[in-house]
N, C-alpha and C positions, 0 to 999 in steps of 0.2 A: 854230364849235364842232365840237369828234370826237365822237363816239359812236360805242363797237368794243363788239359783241358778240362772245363768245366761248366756244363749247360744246364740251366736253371730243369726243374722235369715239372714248374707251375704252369698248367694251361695258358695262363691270360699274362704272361711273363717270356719277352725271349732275351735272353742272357747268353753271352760269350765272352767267356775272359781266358787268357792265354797266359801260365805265367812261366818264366825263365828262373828256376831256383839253383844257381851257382854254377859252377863247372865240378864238383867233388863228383869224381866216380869210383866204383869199385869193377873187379874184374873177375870172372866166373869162366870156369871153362870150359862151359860150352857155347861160349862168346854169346848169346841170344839174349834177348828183350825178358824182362819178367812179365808173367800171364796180366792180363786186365782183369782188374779187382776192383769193384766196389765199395765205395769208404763214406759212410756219410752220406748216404745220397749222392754222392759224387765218382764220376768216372776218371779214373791216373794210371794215365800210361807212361811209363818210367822206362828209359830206354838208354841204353848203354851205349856209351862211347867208342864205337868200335867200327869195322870200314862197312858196316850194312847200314849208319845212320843218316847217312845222306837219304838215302832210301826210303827212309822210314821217315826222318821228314821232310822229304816230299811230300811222301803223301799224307801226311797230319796237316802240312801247310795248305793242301790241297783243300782238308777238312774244313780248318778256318776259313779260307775266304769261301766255301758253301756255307755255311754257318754266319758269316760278317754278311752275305748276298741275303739269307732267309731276314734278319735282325731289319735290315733295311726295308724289306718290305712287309715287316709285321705292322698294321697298324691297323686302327678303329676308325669306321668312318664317323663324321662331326652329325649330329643330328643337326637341320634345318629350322635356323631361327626368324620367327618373322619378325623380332625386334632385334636390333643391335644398337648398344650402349657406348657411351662413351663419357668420359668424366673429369671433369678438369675443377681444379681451386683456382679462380683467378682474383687477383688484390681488385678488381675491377669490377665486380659482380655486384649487382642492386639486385634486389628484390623486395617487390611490395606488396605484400599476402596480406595488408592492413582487412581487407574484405573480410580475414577471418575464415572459420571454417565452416560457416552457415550462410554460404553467397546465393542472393536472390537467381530464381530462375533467368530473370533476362539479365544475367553477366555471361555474358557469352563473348566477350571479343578474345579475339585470335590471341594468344601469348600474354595473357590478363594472367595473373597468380593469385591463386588460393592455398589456404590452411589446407593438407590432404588430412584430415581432421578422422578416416579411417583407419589411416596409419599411423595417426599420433598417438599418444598417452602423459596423464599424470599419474603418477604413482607415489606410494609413501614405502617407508619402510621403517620399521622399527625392531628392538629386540623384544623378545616372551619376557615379562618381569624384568629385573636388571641383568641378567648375565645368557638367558635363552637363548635359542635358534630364533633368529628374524623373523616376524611377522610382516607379510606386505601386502597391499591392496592398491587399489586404482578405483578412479573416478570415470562412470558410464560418461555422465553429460560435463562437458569441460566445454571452454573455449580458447583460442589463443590469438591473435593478433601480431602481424610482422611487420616491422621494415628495416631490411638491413639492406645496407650499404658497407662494403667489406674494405674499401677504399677510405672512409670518411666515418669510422665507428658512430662518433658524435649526431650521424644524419639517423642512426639507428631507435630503434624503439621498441617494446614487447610491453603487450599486454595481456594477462590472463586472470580468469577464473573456474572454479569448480563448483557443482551443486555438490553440498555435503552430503545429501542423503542420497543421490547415487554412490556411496561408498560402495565398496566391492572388493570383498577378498573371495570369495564363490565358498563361502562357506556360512550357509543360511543361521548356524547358531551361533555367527558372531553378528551377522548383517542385519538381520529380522529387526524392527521394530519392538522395542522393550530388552535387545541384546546389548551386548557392550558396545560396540560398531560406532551405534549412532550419540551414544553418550560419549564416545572420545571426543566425537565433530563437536559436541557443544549444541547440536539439531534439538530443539523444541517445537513439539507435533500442539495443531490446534485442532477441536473438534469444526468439522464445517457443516457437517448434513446426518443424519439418520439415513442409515440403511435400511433399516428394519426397525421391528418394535424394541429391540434391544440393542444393536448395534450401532456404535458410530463409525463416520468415516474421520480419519485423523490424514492430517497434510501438514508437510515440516512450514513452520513457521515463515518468513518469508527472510526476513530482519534476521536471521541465524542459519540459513540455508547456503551462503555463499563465502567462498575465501576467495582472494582477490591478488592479481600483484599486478603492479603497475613501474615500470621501468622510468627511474631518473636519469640513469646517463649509461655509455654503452663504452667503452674504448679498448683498446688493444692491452691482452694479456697474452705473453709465451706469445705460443702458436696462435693462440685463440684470442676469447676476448673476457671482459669482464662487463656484467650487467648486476646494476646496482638499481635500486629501488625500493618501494615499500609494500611490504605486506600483510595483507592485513584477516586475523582468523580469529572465532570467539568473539568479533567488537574489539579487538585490542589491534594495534600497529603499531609495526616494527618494521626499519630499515633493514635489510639484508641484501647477499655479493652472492651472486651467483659466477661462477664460471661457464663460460658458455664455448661450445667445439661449433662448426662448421663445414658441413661433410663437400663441400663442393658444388656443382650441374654438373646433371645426366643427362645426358641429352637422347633419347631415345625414337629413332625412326623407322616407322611401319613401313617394311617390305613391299607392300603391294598397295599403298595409296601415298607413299613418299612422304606424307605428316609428320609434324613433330611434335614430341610432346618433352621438355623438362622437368628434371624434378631436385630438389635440395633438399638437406636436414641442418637442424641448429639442435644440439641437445646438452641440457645442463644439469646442475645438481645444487640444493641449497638443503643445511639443519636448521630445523627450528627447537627451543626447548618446548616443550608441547605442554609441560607439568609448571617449572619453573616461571613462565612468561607468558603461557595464555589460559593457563588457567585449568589443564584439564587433570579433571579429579580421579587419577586414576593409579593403581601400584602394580597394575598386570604390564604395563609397558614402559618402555626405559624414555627418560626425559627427554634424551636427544631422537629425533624424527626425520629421517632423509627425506625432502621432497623431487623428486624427479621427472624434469618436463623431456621428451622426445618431442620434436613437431618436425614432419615435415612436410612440406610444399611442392607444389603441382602448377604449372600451368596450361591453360586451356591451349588442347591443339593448334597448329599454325603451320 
């Protein structure tokens, strides 16, 4: 009969495993155990079947359970949280972060819902040319607008916009003014004032500065749901299906003043042809356009 113990030699690791490999033994005449050998990092003591083996495991039995006694009280203590979460998808859930994510200072009642408009994002994505590595960028100044009702899609609504000329991929020689950037958005800059004797100030148009989408109808897809709508970018509008996920409430309560605060996400994805159907004049980016909305929402302490 084998018997191989085997304990891990990783610091931040305690391992004991014990294994029984078969009953085949051989016989040597000087009836005794082979030396302890090292194999792999690992320590096997091979012990022969003969009338000292009771003996011998004994005490290896012995071994194990000091070894099973250490395992169990190896452990890390938990660092001390002053929030703890908890998170549930209920078919039952309303929320109305209609306020958006630019809510007046005196919105302040207890468990009221806002756009957490810090944490959210619009983003695009496209490929370099036709066949490239993806190009992606996001919008500094956006807005978004909620009401879902998880129970009653139909009671649902989303509205949203971007200023184009906060475009933003953080790379100043596509973004700058006079770059490719602001000529994908379709942005037309007006002079408004003299800076100087030679310079003007230029500001994006007003009437070209926004892309828009406004939600028709919301109902149950899969797991999720589907939001349909229209959008509208370059002056031109088109219907499109977004599919929309739904991360659940988190309900989060501060350890030392018992408070709560919630929080949810809804986040989707819709293409646009960008060349094809709104027009933009360009062959450094491939026609189709991922647009992607994150938002997610907050309510005011309670």
């Amino acid at each position: 009969m084998f018997l191989m113990i085997r304990v891990s030699s990783h610091p931040d690791i305690c391992q004991y495993n014990l294994f029984c490999l078969g009953s085949t033994f051989t016989t040597e005449r000087n009836n005794k155990p082979d030396k302890l050998k090292p194999i792999n990092n690992q320590q096997t003591i091979t012990i022969m079947k003969t009338k000292a083996t009771s003996k011998l495991l004994t005490a290896i039995l012995g071994i194990g359970v000091t070894a099973i006694v250490f395992v169990t009280s190896c452990k890390k203590d938990n660092k001390y949280e002053q929030l703890t979460a908890s998170s549930t998808t209920s078919s039952t859930d309303v929320i109305n972060a209609s306020i958006g994510g630019y809510p007046p200072a005196s919105y302040t009642t207890a468990g009221a819902w806002k756009v957490d408009k810090a944490h959210s994002n619009v983003m695009w994505e496209t490929k370099y040319y036709a066949t490239g590595a993806p190009l992606t960028g996001r919008f500094n100044i956006f807005e978004i607008k909620v009401k879902f009702d998880a129970a009653n899609p139909g009671n649902s609504s989303i509205s949203s916009w971007v200023q184009l000329s906060t475009f933003n991929t953080g790379e100043p020689g596509r973004d700058a003014y006079g770059k490719c950037g602001p000529g994908y958005m379709g942005i037309k800059f007006d002079t408004t004032a003299k800076t100087s004797a030679t310079a003007f100030t230029l500001a994006p148009r007003a009437t070209t500065d926004t892309a828009k989408f406004v939600s028709t109808s919301v109902e149950r897809f899969g797991s999720g749901y589907m939001v349909k709508g229209n959008f509208t970018f370059r002056g031109v509008t088109v219907p499109i299906s977004m599919p929309m996920s739904y991360t659940g409430i988190s309900t989060l309560t501060n350890a030392t003043t018992g408070k709560k605060t919630d929080r949810a996400g809804l986040y989707g994805s819709f293409d646009i042809n960008a060349n094809t159907v709104f027009g933009v004049n360009s062959t450094s980016i491939n026609d189709v356009v991922t647009i992607r909305v994150d938002c997610n929402m907050v309510n005011n302490t309670y």
